[in-house]
C-alpha positions as CSV (number, residue, x, y, z in Angstrom):
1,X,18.7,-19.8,47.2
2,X,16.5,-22.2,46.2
3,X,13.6,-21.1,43.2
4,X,10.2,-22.1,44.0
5,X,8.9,-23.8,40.0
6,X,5.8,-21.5,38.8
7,X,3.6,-23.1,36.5
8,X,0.4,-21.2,34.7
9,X,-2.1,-22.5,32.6
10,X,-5.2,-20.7,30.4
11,X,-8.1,-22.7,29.5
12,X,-9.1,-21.1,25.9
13,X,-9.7,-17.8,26.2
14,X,-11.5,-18.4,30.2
15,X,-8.6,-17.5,32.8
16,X,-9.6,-19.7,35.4
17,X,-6.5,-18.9,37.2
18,X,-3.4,-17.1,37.3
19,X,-1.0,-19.0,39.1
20,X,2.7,-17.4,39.3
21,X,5.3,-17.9,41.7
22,X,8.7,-16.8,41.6
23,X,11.5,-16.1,43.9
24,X,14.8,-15.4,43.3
25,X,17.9,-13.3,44.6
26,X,18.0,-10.0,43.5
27,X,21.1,-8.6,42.1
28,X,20.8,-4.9,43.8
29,X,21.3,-5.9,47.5
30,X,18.5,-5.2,49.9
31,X,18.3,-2.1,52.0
32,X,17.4,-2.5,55.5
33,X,14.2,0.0,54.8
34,X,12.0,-1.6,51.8
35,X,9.7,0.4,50.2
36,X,6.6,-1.0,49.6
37,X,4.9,-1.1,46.2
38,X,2.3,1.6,45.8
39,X,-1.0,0.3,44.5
40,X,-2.5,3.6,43.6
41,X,-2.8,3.4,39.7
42,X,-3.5,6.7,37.8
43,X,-4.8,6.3,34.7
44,X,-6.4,9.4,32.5
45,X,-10.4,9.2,32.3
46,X,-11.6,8.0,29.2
47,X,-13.4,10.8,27.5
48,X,-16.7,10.2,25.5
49,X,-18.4,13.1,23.9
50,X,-22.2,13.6,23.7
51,X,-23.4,14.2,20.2
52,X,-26.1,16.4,19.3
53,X,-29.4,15.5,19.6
54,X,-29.9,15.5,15.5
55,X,-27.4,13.0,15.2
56,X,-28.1,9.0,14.8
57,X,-26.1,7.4,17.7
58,X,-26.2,4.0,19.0
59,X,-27.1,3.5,22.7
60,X,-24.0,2.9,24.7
61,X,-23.3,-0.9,26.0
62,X,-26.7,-1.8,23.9
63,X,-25.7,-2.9,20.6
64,X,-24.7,-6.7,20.3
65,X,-22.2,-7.7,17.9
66,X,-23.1,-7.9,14.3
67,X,-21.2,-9.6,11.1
68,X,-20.4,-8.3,7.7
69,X,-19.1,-4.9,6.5
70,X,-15.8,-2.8,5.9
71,X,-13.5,-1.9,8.6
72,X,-11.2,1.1,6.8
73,X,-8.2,2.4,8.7
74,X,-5.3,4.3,7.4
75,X,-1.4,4.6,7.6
76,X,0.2,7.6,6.7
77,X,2.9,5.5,4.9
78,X,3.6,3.1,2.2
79,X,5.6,0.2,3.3
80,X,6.5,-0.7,-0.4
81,X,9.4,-2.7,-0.7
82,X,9.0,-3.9,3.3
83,X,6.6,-6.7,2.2
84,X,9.3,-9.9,2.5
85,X,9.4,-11.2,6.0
86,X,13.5,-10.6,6.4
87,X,12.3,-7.1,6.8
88,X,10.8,-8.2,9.7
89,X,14.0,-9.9,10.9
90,X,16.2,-6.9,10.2
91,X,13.5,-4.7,12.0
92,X,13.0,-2.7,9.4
93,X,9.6,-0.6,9.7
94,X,7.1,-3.4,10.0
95,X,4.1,-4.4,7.6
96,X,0.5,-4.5,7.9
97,X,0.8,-8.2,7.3
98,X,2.9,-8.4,10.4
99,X,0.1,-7.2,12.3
100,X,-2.8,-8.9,10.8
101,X,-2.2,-11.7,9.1
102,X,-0.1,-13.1,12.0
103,X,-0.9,-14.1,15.6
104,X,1.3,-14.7,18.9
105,X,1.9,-17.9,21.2
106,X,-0.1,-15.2,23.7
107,X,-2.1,-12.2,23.7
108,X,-3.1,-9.9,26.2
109,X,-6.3,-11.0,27.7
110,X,-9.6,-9.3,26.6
111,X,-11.6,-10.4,29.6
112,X,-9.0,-7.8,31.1
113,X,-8.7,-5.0,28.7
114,X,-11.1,-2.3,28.1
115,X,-14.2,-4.3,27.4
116,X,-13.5,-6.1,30.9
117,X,-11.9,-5.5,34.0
118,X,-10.1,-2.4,32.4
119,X,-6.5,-4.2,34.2
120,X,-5.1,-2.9,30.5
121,X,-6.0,0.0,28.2
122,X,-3.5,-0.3,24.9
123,X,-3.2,2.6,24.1
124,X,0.3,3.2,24.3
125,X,3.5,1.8,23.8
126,X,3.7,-0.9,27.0
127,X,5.3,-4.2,27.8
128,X,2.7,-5.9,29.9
129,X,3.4,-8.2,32.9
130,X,2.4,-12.2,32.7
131,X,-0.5,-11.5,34.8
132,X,-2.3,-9.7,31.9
133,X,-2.2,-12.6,29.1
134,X,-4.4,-15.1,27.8
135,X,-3.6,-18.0,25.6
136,X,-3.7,-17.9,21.9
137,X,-1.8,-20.2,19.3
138,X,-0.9,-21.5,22.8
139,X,-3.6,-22.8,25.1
140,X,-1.2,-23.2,27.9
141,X,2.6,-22.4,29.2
142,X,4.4,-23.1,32.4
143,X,7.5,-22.1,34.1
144,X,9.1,-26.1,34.1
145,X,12.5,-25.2,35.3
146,X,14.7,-21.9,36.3
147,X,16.0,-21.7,32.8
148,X,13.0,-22.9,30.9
149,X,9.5,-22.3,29.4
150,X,6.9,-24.9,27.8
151,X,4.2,-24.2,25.9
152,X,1.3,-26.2,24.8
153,X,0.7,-25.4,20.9
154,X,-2.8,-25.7,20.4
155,X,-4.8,-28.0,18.2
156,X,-7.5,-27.2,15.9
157,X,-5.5,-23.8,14.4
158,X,-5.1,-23.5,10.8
159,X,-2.8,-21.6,8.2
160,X,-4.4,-19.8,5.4
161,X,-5.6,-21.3,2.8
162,X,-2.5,-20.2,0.0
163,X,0.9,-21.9,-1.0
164,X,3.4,-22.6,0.9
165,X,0.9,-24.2,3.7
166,X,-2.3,-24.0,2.3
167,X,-4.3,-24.3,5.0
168,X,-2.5,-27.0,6.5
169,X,-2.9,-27.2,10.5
170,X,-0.5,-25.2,12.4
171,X,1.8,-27.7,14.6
172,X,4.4,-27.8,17.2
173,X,6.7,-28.2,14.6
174,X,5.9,-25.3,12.8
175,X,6.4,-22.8,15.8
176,X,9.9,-24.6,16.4
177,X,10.7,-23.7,12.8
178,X,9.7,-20.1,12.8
179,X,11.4,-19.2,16.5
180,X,14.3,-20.8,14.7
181,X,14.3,-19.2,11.3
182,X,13.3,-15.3,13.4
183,X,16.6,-16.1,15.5
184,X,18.8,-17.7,13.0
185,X,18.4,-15.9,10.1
186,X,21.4,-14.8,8.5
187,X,19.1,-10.7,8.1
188,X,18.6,-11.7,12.0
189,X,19.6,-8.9,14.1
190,X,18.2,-10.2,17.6
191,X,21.9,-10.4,19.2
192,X,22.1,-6.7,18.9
193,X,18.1,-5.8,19.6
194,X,18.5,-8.5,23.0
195,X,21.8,-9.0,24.6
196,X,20.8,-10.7,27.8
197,X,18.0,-12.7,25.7
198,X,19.8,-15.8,27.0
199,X,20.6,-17.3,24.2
200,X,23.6,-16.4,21.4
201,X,22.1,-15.8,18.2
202,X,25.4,-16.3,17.0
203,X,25.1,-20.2,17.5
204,X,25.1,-22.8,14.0
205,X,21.6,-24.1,13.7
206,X,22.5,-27.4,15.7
207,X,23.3,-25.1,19.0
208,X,19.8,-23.3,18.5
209,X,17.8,-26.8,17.9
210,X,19.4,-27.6,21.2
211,X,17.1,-24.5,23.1
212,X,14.3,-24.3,20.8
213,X,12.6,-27.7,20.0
214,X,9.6,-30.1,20.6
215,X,9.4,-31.4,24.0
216,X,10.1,-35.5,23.6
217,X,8.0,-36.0,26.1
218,X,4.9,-34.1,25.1
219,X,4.5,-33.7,21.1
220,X,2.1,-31.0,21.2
221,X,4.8,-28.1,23.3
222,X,7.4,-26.2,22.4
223,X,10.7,-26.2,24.7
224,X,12.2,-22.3,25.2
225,X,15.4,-22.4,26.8
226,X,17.3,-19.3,28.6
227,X,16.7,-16.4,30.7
228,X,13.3,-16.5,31.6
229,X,12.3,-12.8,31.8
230,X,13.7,-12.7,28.1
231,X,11.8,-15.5,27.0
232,X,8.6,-13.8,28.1
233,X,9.5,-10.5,26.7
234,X,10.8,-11.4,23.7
235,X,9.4,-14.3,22.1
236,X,6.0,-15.3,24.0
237,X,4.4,-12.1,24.0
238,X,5.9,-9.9,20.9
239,X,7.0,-12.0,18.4
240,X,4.4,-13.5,15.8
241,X,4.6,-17.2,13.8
242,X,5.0,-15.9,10.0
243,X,7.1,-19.3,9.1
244,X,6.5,-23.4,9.1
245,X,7.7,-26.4,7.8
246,X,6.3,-25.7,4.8
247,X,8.7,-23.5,4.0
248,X,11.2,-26.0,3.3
249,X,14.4,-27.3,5.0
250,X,15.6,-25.1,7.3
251,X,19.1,-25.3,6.5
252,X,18.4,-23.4,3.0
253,X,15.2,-21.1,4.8
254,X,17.9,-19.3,7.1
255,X,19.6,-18.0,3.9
256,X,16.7,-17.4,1.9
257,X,14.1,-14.4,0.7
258,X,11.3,-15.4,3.2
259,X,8.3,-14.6,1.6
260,X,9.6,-12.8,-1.4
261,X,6.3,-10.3,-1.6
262,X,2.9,-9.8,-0.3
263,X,1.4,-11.9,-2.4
264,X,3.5,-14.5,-0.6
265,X,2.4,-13.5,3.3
266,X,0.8,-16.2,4.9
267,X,-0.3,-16.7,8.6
268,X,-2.9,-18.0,10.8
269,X,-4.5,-14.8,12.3
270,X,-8.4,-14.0,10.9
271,X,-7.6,-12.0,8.2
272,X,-5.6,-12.7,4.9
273,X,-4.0,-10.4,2.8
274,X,-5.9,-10.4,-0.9
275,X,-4.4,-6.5,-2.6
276,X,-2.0,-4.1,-2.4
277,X,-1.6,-1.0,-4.6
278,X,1.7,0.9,-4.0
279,X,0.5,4.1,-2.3
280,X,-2.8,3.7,-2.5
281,X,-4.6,0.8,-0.7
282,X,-3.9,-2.5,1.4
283,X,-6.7,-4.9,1.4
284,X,-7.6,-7.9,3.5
285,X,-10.4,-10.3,3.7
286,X,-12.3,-12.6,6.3
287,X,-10.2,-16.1,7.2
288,X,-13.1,-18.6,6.6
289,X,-11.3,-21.3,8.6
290,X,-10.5,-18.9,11.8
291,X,-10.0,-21.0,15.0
292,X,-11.0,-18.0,17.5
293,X,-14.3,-17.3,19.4
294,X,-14.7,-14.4,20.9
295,X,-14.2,-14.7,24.9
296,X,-16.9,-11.6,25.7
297,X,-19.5,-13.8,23.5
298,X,-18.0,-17.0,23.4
299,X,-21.0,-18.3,20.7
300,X,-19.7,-16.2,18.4
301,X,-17.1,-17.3,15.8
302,X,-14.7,-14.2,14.7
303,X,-13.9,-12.4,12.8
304,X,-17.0,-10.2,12.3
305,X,-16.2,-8.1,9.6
306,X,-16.0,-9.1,5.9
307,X,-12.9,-6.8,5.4
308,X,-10.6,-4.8,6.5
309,X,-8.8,-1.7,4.0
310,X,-6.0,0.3,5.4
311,X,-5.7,3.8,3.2
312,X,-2.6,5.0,2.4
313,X,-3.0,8.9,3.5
314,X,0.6,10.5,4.3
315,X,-0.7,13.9,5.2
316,X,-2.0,14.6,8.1
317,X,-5.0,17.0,7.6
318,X,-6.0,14.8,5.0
319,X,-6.5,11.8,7.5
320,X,-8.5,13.9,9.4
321,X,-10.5,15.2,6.4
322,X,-10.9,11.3,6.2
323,X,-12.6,10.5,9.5
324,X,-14.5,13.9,9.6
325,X,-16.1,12.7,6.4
326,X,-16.8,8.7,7.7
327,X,-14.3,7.9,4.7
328,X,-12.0,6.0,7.7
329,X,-13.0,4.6,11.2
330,X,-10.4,4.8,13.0
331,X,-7.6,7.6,13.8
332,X,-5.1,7.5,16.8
333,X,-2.5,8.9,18.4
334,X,-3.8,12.4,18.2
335,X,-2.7,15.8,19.9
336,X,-5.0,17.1,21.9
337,X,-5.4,20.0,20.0
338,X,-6.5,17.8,16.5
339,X,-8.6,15.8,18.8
340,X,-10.8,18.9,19.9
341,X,-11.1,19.9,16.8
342,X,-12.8,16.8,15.3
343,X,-14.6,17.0,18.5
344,X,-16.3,19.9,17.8
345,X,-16.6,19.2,14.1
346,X,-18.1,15.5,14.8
347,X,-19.5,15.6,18.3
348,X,-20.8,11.6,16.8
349,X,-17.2,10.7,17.2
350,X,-16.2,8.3,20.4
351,X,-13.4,9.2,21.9
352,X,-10.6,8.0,24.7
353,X,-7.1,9.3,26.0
354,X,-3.9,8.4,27.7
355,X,-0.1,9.8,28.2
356,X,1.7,9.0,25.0
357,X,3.9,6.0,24.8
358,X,6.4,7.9,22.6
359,X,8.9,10.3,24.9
360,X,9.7,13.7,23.7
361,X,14.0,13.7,24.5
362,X,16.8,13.2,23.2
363,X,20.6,11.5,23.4
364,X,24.3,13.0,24.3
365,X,27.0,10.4,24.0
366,X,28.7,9.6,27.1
367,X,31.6,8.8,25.4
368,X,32.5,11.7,24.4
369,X,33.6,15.0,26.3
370,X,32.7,16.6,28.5
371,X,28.9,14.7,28.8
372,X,30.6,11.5,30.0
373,X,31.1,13.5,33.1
374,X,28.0,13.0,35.2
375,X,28.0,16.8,36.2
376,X,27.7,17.6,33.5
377,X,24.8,15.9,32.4
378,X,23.2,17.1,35.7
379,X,23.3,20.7,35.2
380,X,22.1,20.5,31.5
381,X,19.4,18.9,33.1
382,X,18.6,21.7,35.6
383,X,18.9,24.2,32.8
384,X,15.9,23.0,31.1
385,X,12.0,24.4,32.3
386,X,10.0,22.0,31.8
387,X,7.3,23.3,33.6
388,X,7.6,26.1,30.9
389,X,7.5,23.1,28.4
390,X,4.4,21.4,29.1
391,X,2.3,25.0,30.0
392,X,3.6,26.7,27.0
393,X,4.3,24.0,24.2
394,X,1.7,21.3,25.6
395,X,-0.8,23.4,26.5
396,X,-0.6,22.0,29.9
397,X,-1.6,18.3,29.0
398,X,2.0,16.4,29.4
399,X,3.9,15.5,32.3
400,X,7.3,15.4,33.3
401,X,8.0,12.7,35.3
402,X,8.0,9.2,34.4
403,X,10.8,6.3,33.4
404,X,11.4,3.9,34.6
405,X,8.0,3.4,34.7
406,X,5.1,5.1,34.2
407,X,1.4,5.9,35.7
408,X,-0.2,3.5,32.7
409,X,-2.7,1.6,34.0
410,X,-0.4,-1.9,33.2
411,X,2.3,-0.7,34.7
412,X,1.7,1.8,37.5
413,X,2.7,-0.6,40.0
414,X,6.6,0.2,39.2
415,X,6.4,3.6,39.2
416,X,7.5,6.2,42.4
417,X,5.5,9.3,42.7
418,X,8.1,12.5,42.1
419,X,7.2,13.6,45.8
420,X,8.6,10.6,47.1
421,X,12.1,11.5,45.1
422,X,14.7,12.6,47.7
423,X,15.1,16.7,47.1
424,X,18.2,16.1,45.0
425,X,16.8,14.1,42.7
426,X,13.5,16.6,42.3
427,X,15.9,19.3,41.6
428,X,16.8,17.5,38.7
429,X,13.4,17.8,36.9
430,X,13.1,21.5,38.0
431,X,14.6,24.7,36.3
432,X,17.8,25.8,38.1
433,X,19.9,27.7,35.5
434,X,22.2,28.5,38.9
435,X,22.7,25.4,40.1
436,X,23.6,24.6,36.4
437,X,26.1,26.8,36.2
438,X,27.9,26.0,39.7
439,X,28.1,22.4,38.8
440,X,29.6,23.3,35.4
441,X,32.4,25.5,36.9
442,X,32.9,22.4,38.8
443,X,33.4,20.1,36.2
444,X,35.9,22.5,34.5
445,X,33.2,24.4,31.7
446,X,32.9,27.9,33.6
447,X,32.4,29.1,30.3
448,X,30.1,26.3,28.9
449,X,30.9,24.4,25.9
450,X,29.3,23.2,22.6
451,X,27.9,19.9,21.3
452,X,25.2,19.3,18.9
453,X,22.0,17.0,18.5
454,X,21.7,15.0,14.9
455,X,17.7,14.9,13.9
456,X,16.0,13.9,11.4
457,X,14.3,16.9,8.7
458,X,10.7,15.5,9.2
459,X,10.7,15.4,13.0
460,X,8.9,19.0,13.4
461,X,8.4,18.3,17.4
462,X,11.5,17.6,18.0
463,X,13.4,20.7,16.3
464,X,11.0,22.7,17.5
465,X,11.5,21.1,21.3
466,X,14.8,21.6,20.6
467,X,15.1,24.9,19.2
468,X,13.5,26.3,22.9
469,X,16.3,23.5,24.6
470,X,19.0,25.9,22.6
471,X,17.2,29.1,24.4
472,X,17.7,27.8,27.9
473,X,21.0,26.1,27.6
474,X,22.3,29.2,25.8
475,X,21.7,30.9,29.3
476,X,24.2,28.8,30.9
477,X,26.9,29.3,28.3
478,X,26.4,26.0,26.6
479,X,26.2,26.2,22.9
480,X,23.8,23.5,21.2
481,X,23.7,23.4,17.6
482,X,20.9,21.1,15.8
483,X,22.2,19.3,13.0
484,X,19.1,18.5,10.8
485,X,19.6,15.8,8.4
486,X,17.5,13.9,5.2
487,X,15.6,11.4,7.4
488,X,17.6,8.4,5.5
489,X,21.1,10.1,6.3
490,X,19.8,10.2,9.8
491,X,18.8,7.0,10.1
492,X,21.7,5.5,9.0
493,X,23.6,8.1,11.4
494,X,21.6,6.7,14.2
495,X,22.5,2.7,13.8
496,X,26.3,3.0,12.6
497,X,26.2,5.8,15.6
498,X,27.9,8.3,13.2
499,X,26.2,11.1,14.7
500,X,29.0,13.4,16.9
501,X,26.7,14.9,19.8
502,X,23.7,13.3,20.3
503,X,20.7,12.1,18.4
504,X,17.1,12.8,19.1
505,X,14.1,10.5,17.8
506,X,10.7,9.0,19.4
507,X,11.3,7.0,22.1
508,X,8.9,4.5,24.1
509,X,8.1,3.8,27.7
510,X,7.8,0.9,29.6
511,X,9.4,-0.4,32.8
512,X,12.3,-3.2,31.9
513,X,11.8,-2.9,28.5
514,X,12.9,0.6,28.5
515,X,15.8,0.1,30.4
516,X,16.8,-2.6,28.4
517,X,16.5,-1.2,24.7
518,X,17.6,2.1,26.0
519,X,20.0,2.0,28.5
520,X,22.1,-1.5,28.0
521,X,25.5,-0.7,26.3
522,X,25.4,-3.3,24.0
523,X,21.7,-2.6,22.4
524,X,21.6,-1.2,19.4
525,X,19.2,1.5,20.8
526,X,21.4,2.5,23.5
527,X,21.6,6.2,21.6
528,X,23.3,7.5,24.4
529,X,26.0,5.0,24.4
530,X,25.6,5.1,28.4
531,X,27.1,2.0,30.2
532,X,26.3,2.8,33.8
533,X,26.7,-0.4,36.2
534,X,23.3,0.1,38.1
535,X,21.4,-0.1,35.2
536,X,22.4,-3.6,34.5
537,X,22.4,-4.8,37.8
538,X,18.7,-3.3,38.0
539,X,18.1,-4.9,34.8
540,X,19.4,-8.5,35.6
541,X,17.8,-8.4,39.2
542,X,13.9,-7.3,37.6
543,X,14.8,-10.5,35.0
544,X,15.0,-12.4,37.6
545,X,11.9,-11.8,39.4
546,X,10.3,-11.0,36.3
547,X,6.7,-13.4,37.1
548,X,7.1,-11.4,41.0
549,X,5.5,-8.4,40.2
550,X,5.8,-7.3,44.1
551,X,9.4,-8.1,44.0
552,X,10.2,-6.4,40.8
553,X,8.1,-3.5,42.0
554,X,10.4,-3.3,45.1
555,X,13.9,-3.2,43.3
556,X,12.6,-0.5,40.9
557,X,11.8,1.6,44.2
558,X,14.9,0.9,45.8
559,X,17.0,2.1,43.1
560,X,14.6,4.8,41.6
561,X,16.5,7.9,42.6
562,X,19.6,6.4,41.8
563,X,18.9,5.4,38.1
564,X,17.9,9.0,37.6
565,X,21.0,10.7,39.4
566,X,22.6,9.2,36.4
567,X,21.3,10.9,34.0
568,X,21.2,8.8,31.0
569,X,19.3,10.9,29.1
570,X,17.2,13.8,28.5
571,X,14.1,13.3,28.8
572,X,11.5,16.4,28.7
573,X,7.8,15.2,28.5
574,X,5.3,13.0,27.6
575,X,2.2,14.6,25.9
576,X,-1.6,13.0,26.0
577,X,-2.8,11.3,23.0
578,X,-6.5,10.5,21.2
579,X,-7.8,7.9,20.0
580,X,-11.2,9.1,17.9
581,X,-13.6,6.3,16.4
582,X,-17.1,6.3,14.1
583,X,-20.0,5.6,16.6
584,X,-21.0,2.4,14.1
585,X,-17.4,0.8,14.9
586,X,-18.0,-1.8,17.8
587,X,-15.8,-3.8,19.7
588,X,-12.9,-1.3,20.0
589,X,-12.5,1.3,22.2
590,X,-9.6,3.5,21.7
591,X,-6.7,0.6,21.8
592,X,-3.6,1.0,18.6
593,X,-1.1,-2.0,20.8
594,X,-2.8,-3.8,23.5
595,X,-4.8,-6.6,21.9
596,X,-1.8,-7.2,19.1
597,X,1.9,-6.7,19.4
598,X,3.4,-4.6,22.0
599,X,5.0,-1.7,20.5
600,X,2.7,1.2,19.8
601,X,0.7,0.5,16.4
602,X,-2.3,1.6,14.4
603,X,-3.8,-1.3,14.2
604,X,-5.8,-2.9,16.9
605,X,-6.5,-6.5,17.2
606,X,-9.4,-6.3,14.3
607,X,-11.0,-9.9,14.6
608,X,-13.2,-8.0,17.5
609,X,-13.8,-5.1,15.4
610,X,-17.6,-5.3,14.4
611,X,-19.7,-2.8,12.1
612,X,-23.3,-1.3,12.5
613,X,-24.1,-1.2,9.1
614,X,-27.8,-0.1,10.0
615,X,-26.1,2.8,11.9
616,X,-23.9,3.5,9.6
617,X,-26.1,3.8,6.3
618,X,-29.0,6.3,8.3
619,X,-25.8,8.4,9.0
620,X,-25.7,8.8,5.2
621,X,-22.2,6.9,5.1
């Protein structure tokens, strides 16, 4: 079948047009009925609280934005010896350089976020679709072949001014040598995080100059070649430039220390890393040579703050202590029950929610006895009230049905409604301690059996999710024993997949991406070491059609009820978060992942992020 060429260009930040057309064959064959797409989104309402009359507020959508001042955020953990960039290669818990000092080919496009058309919120954990980006380090990109992606670097974009680049210009060249060095690095792990990327990370360095490299015909775009979907996914829209040519030949860079430090982090994004005390305080300060105006006021060059300090505040009722006192902006990903609280405490504080982008579940190996048996896995399924879950442990404010997809606002598209679900497949999310018993007889457990679930000693919601899974499955004879480790032993459990049962841990939602760090045998994440056939046929066919949102939308409905008869793993509910912010903080509003990377952070993209300092000082802070 022959695959009409898509091609899509950005002008700046101004999206004059989003031109995408794909087709291809899909690998799950078509049914004679087709579903079509349901265009309903659901999306939680943002929630703004009225403060008291007594307290100073600005008027909402009034306030232009205004330069100077502190931006102060907080992480609840020191990333100490995580400085160097290998950690980034080895995905090892990433730094607050990685998010600020750095910047993407493409970013999620503001004009369509929450200060625009609303298309994206950010506030959770979500791999958006091509139709939701805007150029950044590149102006433009096109689709020039099946297997291949171009994109225009653009000019006029400068490194920070400190050694190795010192504020050199940022070139074609330069992204080359960083997609290179992230995917050839000898701390790479990228064959084991992406399988189908397309490429074999494996290769010598003349095999990956052959799929990565300047186009000869253009000087100013980079060549991508390989499985398109991937490409997207993987390198366009996740991935930051950390490295250039200034970093010295390549052949000695892939076996090198990368940066060697923080003092050593370098980038192009509008912030540059100036402190760090261990435990205590990271501090950034204002790029003077930043390339970016911002699209809602195009006359206005950003960044608008002066700085930026992220505190170093482990425990939790301490970071709320913080932003109850104005000592911090920002804090996100609250429960609902912390968020009321500072509500009522600070009826000044803005507010927004959404469903989490973290899943409350947990793994059992299929390849082990008896859960390889897919009766098995049902009727633990059934055994579990979730219902009971959400009312009792939630307080009502979670859900139960989502994955693939989920009612986000970027992604609703993919999802099917639960009433839709054929009865069997309903039955699966509802509590049915019979049923669960017949189907173990079946199976050969008329007694039960026992397994066990490795987690780790600071997880608190998930031993204590788990403790009220033992209840229930106890009533159907099946003995679960929880086998709390030291969160290092655990960890280490979880990647050499040491663990005997199961393993339980936060996991994120989101369409293809979820299937494919979660379900594909040969992914690293793939906790349940599941390798069921549909799931990579689903996989493979959404890949293909992955810039045909109506296409992909339609083989994620036809195989919907299928993907969860297999039961791949347990998952019990996703709660709804908070995101809580200081009435002087402008230019954000309630985003931690949309307007930066894509995986669920607390940082926002802060180059937008403006202070009232006026405000702020007759609010006494």
């Amino acid at each position: 079948m022959k695959r009409e060429v898509a091609w899509l260009a950005v002008s700046g930040w101004m999206v004059a047009a989003l031109l995408l057309t794909a087709c291809a064959s899909a690998v799950v064959e078509e049914k004679a009925e087709k579903v079509a797409p349901k265009e309903e989104v659901v999306a939680p309402k943002e929630e703004v609280v009225v403060p008291k009359e007594e307290v100073v507020v600005p008027k909402k959508g009034v306030a232009e934005p205004q330069y100077g001042g502190t931006l102060t955020l907080m992480t609840s953990s020191d990333m100490g010896t995580t400085w160097d960039s290998n950690s980034y290669l080895a995905r090892t818990p990433h730094s607050w350089d990685y998010k600020i000092a750095h910047e993407q080919l493409l970013v999620p496009d503001p004009l369509k976020g929450p200060a625009g058309t609303k298309a994206w919120k950010g506030m959770a954990s979500i791999k958006f679709g091509p139709e939701l980006f805007a150029g950044n380090l590149a102006e433009s990109w096109e689709i020039a072949e099946p297997d291949t992606m171009k994109f225009k670097i653009r000019k006029g974009v400068y490194w920070q001014n400190r050694p190795p680049v010192n504020g050199a210009e940022l070139t074609p060249e330069d992204v080359v040598y960083n997609y290179i060095y992230f995917n050839g690095h000898q701390a790479s792990i990228q064959h084991r995080l992406y399988p189908y990327f397309g490429l074999d990370f494996k290769l010598n360095l003349e095999n990956l100059r052959k799929v990565i490299y300047v186009d000869p015909d253009d000087p100013r775009t980079v060549v991508f070649k390989g499985d398109l979907g991937n490409l997207w996914m993987n390198l366009a829209t996740f991935h930051p430039v950390m490295w250039g040519t200034a970093f010295g030949p390549l052949e000695d860079a892939l076996k090198g220390p990368g940066y060697g430090g923080w003092r050593g982090v370098v980038g192009t994004g509008a912030m540059i890393l100036t402190d760090y005390v261990m435990d205590s305080v990271i501090t950034f300060e204002r790029n003077p040579n930043y390339w970016k105006k911002d699209p809602l006021h195009p006359q206005n060059q950003l960044p608008y703050i002066d700085r930026m300090k992220i505190l170093i505040i482990p425990d939790l009722s301490t970071q709320q202590a913080a932003l109850r006192t104005g000592k911090i902006d920002v804090l996100t990903n609250l429960k609902p029950d912390d968020a009321r609280s500072l509500m009522k405490t600070n009826p000044e504080l803005l507010s927004a929610s959404d469903w989490s982008g973290s899943v409350m579940g947990f793994h059992l190996r299929h390849d082990v006895k008896p859960i390889d048996d897919v009766r098995v896995r049902r009727a633990l399924q059934m055994a579990i009230n979730r219902d009971e879950i959400i009312n009792d442990y939630y307080g009502g404010e979670a859900i139960k049905w989502f994955w693939p997809a989920f009612p986000h606002v970027e992604i609703a598209r993919y999802m099917v409604p639960f009433e839709e679900m054929p009865r069997d497949v309903q039955e699966l999310y509802e509590y049915h301690p019979d049923k669960a018993k017949q189907l173990l007889a079946e199976a050969g457990y008329p007694d039960g059996f026992q397994t066990s679930v490795t987690v780790s000693s600071t997880s608190t919601e998930d031993i204590e999710v788990l403790q009220i899974i033992q209840a229930y499955w106890a009533k159907v004879g099946v003995k679960l024993e929880l086998d709390i480790k030291d969160p290092t032993i655990a960890a280490t459990m979880r990647t050499k997949f040491t663990y005997k049962g199961g393993y339980a841990g936060g996991q994120t939602v989101g369409a293809e991406f979820d299937l494919f760090v979660f379900s594909h045998p040969a992914n690293q994440w793939n906790l349940s070491r599941s390798n069921v056939p549909l799931i990579d046929e689903v996989y493979r066919a959404v890949m293909k059609n992955y810039f045909n949102p109506e296409e992909k939308a339609r083989i994620y409905r036809e195989n919907y009820a299928d993907m969860h008869r297999a039961v791949i793993r347990f998952l019990l509910a996703i709660p709804k978060i908070y995101s809580l912010w200081q009435p002087w903080l402008g230019g954000y509003y309630g985003e931690q992942s949309g307007a930066r990377y894509l995986s669920t952070l607390p940082a926002f993209a802060s180059e937008y992020a403006w202070i009232d300092q006026e405000l702020k000082k007759a609010m006494g802070r």
